[in-house]
N, C-alpha and C positions, 0 to 999 in steps of 0.2 A: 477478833482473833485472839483467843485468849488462852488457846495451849498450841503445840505445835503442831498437831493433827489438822486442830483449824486453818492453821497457815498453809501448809502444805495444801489443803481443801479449797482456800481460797482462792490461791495461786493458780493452781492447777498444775504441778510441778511432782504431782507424789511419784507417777508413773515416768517422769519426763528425768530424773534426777540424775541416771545412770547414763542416756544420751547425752545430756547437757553437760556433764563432766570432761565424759570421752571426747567431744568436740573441744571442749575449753583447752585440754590438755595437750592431742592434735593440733589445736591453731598455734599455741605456744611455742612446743617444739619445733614447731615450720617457723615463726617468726624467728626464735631464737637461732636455727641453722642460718638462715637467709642472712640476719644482722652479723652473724660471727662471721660468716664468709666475706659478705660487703665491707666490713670495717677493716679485717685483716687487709683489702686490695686499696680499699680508700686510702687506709693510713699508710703504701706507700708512695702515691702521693706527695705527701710530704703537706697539700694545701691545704689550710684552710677553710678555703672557697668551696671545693671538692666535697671536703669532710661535713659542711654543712648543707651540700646540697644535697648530696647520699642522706643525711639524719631526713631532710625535708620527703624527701623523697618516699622514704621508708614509714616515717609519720603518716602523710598519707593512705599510702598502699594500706598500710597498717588498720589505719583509722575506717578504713571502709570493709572491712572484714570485719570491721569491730563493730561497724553499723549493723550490719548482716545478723551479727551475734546478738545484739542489743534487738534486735527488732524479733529474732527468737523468744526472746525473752518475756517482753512487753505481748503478744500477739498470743503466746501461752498462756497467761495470763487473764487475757480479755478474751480468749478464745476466739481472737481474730483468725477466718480462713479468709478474706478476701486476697486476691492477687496483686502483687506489688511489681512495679517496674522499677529495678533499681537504679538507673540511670535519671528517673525522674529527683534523685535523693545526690547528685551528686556535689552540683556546685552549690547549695546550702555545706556541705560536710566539707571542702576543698574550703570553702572560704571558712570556719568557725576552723579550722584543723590553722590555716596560713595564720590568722589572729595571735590564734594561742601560739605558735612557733615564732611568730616574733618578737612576742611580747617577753616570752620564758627563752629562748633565746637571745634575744637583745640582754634582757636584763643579764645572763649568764655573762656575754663579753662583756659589757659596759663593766661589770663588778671586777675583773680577770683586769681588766684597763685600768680604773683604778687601783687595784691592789701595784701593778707597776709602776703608778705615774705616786705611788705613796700619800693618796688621797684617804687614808680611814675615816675618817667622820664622814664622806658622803656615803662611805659604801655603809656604814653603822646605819646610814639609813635605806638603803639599800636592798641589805641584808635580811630583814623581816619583811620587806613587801616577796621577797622571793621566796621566802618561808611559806608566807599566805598561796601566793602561788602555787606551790609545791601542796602543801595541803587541801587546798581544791581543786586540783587537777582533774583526778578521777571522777568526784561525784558531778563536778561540770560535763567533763565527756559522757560521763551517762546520763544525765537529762537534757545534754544537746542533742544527743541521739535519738532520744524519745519524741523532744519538740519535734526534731525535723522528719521522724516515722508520723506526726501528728499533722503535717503541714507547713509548721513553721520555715520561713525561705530567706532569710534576713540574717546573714552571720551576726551580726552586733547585736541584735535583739536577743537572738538564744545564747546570745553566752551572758547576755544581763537578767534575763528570763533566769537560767539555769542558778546565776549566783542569788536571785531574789528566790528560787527554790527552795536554795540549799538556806539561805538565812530565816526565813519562816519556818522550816521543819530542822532549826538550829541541832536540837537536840537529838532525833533522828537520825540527822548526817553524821553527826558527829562521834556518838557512838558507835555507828554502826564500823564508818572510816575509824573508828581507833582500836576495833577490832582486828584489822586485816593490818594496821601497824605494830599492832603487840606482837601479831606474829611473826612479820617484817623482822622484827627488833629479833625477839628472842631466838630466832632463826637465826639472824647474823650474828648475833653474839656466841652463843655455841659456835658455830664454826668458826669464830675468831678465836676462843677458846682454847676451843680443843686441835683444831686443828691449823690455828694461824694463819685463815682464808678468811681474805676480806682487805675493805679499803677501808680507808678513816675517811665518816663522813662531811661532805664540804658541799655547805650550798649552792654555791656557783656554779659546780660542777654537777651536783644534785637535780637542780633544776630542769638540766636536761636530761638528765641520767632517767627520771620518772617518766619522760616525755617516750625515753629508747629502748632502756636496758629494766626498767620494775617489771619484769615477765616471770611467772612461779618456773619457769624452765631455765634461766638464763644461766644457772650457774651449775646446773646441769649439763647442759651444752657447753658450757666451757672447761669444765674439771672432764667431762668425755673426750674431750679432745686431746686434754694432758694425760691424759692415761696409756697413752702410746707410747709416752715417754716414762712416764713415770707410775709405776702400778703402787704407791705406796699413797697413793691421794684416792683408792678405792673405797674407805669409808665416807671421807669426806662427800665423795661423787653418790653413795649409796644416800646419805644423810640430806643432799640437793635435792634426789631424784622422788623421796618421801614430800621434805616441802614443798616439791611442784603440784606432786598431787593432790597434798593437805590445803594447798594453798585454792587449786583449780575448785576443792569441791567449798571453800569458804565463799568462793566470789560465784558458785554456782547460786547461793543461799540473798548474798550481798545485792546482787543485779536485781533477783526476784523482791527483794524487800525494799531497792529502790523505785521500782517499777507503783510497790505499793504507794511509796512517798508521794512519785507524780502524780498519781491517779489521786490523790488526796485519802486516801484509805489509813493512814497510818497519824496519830495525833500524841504526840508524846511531850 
């Protein structure tokens, strides 16, 4: 694959690019409505118990749409037509989905606990294992997904599978995920900018944030909402509503070039 005509050829994605956007985009928005409405009732609540059984909750639901998507993907690719029963795919993805929620959950309270019990040297260490976390988030979920579109039926093994993945094609994973952070970044910085939208980031809180809220629509769906009240946050909402898009057709590219990773196609 040595220019992008080849890729697209290889793939099989040349004709597929404009569906696979509009899907990515559609499932965002509908994610994004569902989580603004569920959080808005959760939080009040007031529990914490609640608020994380709503995240868990929604993780899943999520996660199996996302398999759905992922398996689009992969089966494009390989020109898979055979027939899939998706219920055969479920509790492999229920248990790799409950793993990672504990783990990136846990670690979020546990750090929030020390920071009140005024423990900083545990959390100093703490703090970069939830970084790593955060940083393999994604390319884990997408070669769990492929494992278990593959057969694989073992939560613990596809998520050590996935990270022995991601470590063998170090370089691959890495740029390709520091792509879709550049523009993470340069996205929230502009609208911190110019428009003074946005949170200061915090990994404790971060941790989970990727797990709920890193959707190319999320801030979209929420500056739409504030524009009932306030129509002066209508550049800001116009300026979201481009990075959802820009963002849907990077991860349209991203999916399809991990897909090469699993398959062993790609050697960098």
């Amino acid at each position: 694959m040595k220019t992008w005509k080849d890729f697209l050829s290889f793939t099989n994605i040349r004709e597929r690019i404009a569906s696979l956007l509009i899907m990515l985009m559609l499932l965002s928005i509908l994610y994004c409505s569902i989580y603004s409405m569920g959080i808005s009732v959760v939080s009040r609540a007031g529990s914490m118990l609640v608020s994380y059984l709503f995240l868990y909750l929604i993780v899943v639901v999520a996660a199996y749409v996302y398999l759905i998507v992922m398996f689009q993907f992969i089966r494009t690719k390989r020109e898979d037509i055979r027939t899939l029963t998706m219920k055969d795919y479920m509790f492999p993805l229920i248990g790799v989905q409950t793993l990672l929620f504990v783990v990136m959950v846990g670690s979020s309270w546990l750090s929030f606990q020390l920071m009140l019990a005024d423990m900083s040297s545990i959390n100093t260490i703490l703090t970069p294992i939830m970084l790593v976390l955060m940083m393999f988030y994604i390319p884990v979920q997408v070669f769990a997904c492929f494992a278990i579109y593959d057969g694989a039926r073992n939560p613990f093994l596809i998520i050590k599978d996935a990270f022995v993945k991601i470590i063998r094609h170090y370089r691959s994973s890495f740029y390709s995920m520091l792509v879709i952070f550049l523009i993470a970044f340069a996205y929230t910085s502009f609208m911190n900018a110019f428009f003074q939208y946005g949170t200061l980031f915090a990994v404790n809180s971060g941790v989970v944030d990727i797990m709920t809220r890193s959707n190319p629509f999320m801030d979209a769906m929420e500056l739409g909402l504030s524009l009932f009240d306030n129509m002066q946050l209508l550049p800001a909402f116009l300026v979201s509503v481009v990075y959802g898009v820009v963002m849907c057709l990077v991860l349209v590219f991203y999916y399809t070039f991990m897909v090469c990773i699993y398959d062993e196609d790609v050697h960098v």
